[in-house]
N, C-alpha and C positions, 0 to 999 in steps of 0.2 A: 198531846200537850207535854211539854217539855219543862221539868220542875230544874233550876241551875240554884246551889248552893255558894256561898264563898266566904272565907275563913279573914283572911288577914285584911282583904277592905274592910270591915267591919270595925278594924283597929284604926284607922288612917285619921281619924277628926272629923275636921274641916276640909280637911282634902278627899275624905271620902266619897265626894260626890262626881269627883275628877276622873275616880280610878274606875267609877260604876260604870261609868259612861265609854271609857277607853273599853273596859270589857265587852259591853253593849257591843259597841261599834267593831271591836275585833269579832264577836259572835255574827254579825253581820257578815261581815266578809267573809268568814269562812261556810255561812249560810249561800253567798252568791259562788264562789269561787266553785262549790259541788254542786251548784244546780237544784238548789233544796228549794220546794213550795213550801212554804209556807205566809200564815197570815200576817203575823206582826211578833214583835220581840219586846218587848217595854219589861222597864227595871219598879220594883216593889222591894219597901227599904228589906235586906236580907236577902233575896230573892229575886233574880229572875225568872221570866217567864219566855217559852218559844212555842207559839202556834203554831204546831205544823202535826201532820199524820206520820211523818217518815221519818226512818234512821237516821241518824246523823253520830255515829261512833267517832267520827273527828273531832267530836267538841274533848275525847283526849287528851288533843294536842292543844288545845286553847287552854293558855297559861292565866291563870286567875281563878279558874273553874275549881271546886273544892270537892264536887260533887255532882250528880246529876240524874234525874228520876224520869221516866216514859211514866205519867201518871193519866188522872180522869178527871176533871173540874164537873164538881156539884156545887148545887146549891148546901148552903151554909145551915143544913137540918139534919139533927142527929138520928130523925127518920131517913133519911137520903142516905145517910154514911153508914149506918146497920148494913142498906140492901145494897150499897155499892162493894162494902168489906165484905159480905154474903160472898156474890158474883166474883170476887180477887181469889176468893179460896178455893186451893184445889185439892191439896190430900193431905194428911200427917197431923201432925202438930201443928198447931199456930201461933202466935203474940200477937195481938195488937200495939202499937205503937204509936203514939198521938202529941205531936207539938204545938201546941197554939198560941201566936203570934198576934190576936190581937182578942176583942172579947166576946165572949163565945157563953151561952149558958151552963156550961159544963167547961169544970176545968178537965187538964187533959186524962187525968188519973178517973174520972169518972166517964170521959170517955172510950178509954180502954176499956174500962167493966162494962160499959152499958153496951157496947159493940160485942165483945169480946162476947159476951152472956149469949146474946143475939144469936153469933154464930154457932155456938155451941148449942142452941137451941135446935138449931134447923138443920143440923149436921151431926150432931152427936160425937163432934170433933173435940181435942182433950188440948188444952192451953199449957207453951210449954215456956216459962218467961225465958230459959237460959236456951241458948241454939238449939231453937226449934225446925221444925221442917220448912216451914214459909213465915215470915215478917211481912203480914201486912199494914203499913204506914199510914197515918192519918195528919196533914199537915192545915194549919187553920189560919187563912191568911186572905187580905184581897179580898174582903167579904165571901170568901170561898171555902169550899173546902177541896182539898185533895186526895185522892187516894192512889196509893201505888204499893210496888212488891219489891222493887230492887234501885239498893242507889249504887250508883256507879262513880269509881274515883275518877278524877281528874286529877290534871299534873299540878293542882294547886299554885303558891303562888303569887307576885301578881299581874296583872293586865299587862301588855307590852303595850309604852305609852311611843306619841312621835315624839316627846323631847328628849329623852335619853339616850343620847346616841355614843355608842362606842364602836369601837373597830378591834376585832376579833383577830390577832393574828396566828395563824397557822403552821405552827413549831412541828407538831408530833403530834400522835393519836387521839392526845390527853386534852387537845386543843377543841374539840367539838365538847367535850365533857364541862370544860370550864366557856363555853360560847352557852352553853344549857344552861349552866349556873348562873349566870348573867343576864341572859332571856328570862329568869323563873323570877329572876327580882327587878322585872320591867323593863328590861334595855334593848333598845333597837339595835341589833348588831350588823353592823359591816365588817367583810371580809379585806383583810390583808394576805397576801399570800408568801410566806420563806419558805412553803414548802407547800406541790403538787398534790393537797390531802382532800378528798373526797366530802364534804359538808351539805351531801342530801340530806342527813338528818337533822339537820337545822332548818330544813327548810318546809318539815315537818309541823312543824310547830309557827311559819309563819303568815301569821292572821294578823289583820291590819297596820302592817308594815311592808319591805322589801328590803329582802338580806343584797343588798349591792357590793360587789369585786373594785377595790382600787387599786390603783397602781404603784402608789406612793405614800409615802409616810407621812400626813399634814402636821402641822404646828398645831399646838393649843387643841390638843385633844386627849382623851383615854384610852387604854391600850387593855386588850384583857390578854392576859399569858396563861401559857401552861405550866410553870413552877410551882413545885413542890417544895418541902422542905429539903427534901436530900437534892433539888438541882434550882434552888432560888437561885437567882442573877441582878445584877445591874442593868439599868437600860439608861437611857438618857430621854427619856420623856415620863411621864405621867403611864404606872401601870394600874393594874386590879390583877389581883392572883386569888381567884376562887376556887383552887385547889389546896390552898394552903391550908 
């Protein structure tokens, strides 16, 4: 079970539901694209969910991602969360950790103690609140509960949607840097070419989209550059300078 955090959809409104979905559907593709089993992916407000047993280190490169946990779904009893936090621990110091996201008979402060006690009871292990040896996490959601030991960053963000389309042109080195800047805040990028530059790393990162090469410069489009302040320029179309 695969616990998915995210930051900045959370700010979007009304549009919030647009951006969950584009994530959704991007985390989809890059689940088909590596040949991942799993059972299902559905969105829970805050949170995604991914059913699956196996690795998937590319969620990475999935732009929207803020965060991301290998956790253990229980039931929703703070009997169950003692013996599941028990079995998380392995040596040293520990914290419990506990967010709860909907209502729960223990708020999370008494669920950190009442866990926390637990383990210490059965282990004789010494709680350490500031960087401890292991943080094991208690997340309360989904009529569930969660348990896990490590989150892992993602390239935050947000979702790369299909209506945002820009054309990436290809100046210098600087040009994959600001093509990433532009991707991070949801833009489907295409390539221009002025110069023979190498853009596997772009291609990195693309889930539920397709980075396409064109040949020519259209009308009534946006352009993203590699200008800086010391080599800003003119152009005669519409730019984006996300180096500036």
């Amino acid at each position: 079970m695969i616990i998915i955090r995210y930051r900045e959809l959370a700010l979007k409104g009304n549009n919030r539901i647009v951006f969950e979905r584009a994530l959704q559907r991007n985390i989809l593709d890059a689940l088909k694209k590596h040949t991942i089993k799993y059972n299902k992916v559905w969105r829970i407000r805050g949170r995604m969910i991914i059913d699956t047993q196996e690795q998937v280190p590319f969620l990475d490169h999935v732009f929207g991602i803020a965060s991301y946990s290998y956790g253990i779904e229980i039931p929703q009893d703070i009997e169950v969360i003692k013996k599941e936090c028990l079995k998380a621990y392995k040596q040293g110091t520990f914290r419990i950790s506990c967010q709860r996201m909907e209502d729960f008979p223990y708020s999370s402060q008494e669920v950190e103690k009442e866990v926390g006690a637990y383990v210490v009871e059965h282990t004789g292990a010494k709680v350490k609140l500031k960087d401890p040896d292991q943080d094991i996490s208690v997340e309360i959601f989904n009529n569930k509960g969660y348990v896990f030991t490590e989150k892992i960053s993602g390239p935050g963000g947000l979702p790369i949607t299909k209506d945002s389309h820009v054309i990436l042109i290809l100046q210098d080195n600087n040009s994959i840097k600001a093509g990433l800047k532009m991707m991070k805040r949801g833009c489907t990028v295409n390539i221009y070419k002025e110069k023979d530059i190498d853009y596997s790393e772009l291609k990195e990162y693309e889930y539920g989209f397709k980075i396409k090469e064109i040949d020519h410069i259209p009308q009534d489009t946006v352009f993203i550059v590699s200008d800086t302040v010391e080599t800003i320029k003119e152009y005669p179309y519409f730019v984006l300078r996300p180096l500036i």
